[in-house]
C-alpha positions in Angstrom: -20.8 25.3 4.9 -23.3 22.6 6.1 -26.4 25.1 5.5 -24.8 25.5 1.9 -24.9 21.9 1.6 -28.5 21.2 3.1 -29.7 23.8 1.0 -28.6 22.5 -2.3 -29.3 18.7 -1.2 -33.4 20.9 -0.5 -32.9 22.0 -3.6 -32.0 18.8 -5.6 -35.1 17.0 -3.9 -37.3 19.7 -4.7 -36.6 19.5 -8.3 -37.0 15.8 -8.2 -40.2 16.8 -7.0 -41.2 19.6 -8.6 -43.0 17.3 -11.6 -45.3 16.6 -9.1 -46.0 19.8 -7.4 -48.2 22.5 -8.9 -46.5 25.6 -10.1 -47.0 27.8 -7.3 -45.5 25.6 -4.4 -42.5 25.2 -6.6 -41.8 28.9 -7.1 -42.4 29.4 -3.5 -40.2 26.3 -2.7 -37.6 28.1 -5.0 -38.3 31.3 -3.6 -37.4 30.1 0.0 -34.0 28.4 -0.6 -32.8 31.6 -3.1 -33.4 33.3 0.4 -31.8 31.4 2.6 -28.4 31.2 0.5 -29.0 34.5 -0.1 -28.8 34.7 3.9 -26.0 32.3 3.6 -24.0 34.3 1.3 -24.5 37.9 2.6 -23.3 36.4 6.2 -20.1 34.8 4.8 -19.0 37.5 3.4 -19.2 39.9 6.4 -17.4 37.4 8.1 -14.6 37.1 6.3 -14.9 40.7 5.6 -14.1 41.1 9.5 -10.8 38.3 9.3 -9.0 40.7 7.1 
């Protein structure tokens, strides 16, 4: 849940930011947190998948 958390606090601050950051950083930026709760959400659900 913390990763979930530090991921979207990332995400706020790059959007905050992304005004000042040339197009391609920000999709890349974007790009790299969509994987990593992409990461976040695959591995949640095979764990409580497994609790059942």
């Amino acid at each position: 849940m913390l990763f979930l958390v530090a991921a979207l606090l990332m995400l706020g601050v790059l959007v905050g930011a992304a005004v000042h950051l040339p197009l391609p950083v920000t999709l890349v930026a974007a790009a790299v947190i969509g994987g990593w709760l992409l990461v976040f959400g695959v591995r949640e659900r095979i764990g409580h998948s497994g609790n059942h």
